[in-house]
N, C-alpha and C positions, 0 to 999 in steps of 0.2 A: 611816654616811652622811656625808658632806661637807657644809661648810656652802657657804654661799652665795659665802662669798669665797674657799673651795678650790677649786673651779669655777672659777669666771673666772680666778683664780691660772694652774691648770693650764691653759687656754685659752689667756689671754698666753704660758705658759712654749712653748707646740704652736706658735701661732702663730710666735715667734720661733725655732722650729726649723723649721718648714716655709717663710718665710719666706728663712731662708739657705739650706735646701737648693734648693727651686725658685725665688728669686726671688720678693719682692713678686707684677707680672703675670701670673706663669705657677700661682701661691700658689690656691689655690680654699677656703673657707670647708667643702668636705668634707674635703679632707686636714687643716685644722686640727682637727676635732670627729672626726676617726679619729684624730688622733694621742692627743688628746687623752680619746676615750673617751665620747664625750659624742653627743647628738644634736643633728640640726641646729637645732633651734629651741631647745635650749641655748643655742647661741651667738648666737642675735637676741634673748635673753632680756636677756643682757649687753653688746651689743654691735648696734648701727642696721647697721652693714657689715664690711666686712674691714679700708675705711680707716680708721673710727672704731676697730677693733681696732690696729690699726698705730700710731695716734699715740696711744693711751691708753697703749700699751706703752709709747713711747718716753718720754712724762711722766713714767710711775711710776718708769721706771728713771732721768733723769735725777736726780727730786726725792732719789732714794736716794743719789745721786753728792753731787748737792750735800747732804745732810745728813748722810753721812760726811765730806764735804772740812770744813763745819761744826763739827762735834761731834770731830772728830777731830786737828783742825788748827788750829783756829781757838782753841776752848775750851781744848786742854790747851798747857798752859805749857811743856812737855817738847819739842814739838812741832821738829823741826828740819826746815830746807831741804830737806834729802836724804832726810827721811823725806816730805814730800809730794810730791816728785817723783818718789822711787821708789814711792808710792802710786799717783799717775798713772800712770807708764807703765805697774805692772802693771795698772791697772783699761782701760790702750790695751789691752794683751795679753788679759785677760781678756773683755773685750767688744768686741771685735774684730770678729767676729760683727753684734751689733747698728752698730757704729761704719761695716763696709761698708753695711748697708742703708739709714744716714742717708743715707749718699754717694750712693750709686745711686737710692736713691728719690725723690730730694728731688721732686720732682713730686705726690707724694702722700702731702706730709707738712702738716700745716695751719702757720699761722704763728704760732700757739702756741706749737709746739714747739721753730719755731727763738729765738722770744725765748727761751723758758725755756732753751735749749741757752746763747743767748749772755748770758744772767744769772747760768749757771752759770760762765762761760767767765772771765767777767767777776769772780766771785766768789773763785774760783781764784786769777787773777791777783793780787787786792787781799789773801789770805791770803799769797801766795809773799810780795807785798813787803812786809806787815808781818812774816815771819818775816826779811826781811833786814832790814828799820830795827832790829829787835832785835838785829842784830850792830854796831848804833852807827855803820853808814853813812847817810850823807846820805840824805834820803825822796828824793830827784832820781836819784839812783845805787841806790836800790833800788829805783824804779820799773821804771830799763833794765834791771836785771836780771831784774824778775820778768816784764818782757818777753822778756829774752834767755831765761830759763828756758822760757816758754810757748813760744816758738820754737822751741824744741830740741824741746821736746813733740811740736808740729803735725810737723816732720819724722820725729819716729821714730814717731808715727803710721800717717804717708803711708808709711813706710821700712817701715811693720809690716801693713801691710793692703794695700796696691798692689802692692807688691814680690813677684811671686810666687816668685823664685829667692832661695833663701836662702842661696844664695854670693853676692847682690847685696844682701845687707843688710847693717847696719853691726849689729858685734856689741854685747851686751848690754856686755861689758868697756868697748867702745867709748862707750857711750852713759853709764855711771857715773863714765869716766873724765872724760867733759866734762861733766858734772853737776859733779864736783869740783873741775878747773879751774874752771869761772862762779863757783862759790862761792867759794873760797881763792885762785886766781889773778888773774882778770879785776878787772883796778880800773879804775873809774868815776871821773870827774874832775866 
């Protein structure tokens, strides 16, 4: 038997696949609880609607991003530039998925979620540029970088989720290559 938090577990995981295959509006609270296995008064057990389903998801999974970028980046001392960027892009790639439904849905997402998005965002940025002052540039020159890095991010984003022709994407060589320019070439004055 499952416990209480395998259920909603499974719930959010349905929801988030039913969600990108039909769409948020088009989404109904049965195909979640079929994908999911469950009945329908399951999911009003855990859950007041679809929207309160929707943006619970998107918390959980946020608070998971930021307490990997966290614990993973922040705490270990090993930690380099290139390994949190190339973290981000693969968690862009990886959750790409949820990343279009922020996009699209934003209408029926509460403003919870976009604070905790931009605390997360925010959070990110202030690890990138303490892992650059650690290379003994100026905190003013590693701020623009850990902007210029974020930047590069938000485009291969949009480059990785918008872009539906993949002869019109910029390749993954491409995007490592300018990861490593920002880092060892680009000087901040």
């Amino acid at each position: 038997m499952e416990t209480k938090n395998e259920t909603r577990d499974k719930l959010l995981e349905a929801a988030l696949t039913v969600f990108n295959e039909k769409g948020y509006e088009h989404a109904k609270v049965s195909d979640i609880v079929a994908m999911a296995d469950v009945s329908q008064g399951t999911f009003y057990t855990y859950f007041k609607s679809k929207n309160e389903c929707l943006n619970i998801m998107l918390k959980e999974l946020l608070n998971v991003f930021r307490d990997e970028l966290v614990n993973d980046f922040e705490k270990n001392t090993e930690s380099s530039i290139y390994d949190i960027l190339k973290y981000i892009k693969d968690q862009i790639e990886y959750q790409r998925n949820v990343i279009a439904i922020m996009n699209l849905e934003q209408k029926n997402i509460n403003d919870e979620v976009f604070i905790l998005l931009r605390e997360v965002l925010l959070e990110a940025d202030r690890i990138i540029k303490n892992l650059f002052e650690k290379t003994g540039i100026s905190p003013h020159a590693s701020q623009i970088k850990a902007h210029l890095a974020t930047g590069l991010l938000k485009y291969y984003q949009v480059d990785n989720i918008f872009v539906s022709n993949p002869e019109h994407r910029i390749e993954k060589f491409d995007f490592e290559e300018m990861i490593r320019i920002l880092i060892d070439e680009v000087d901040v004055k």
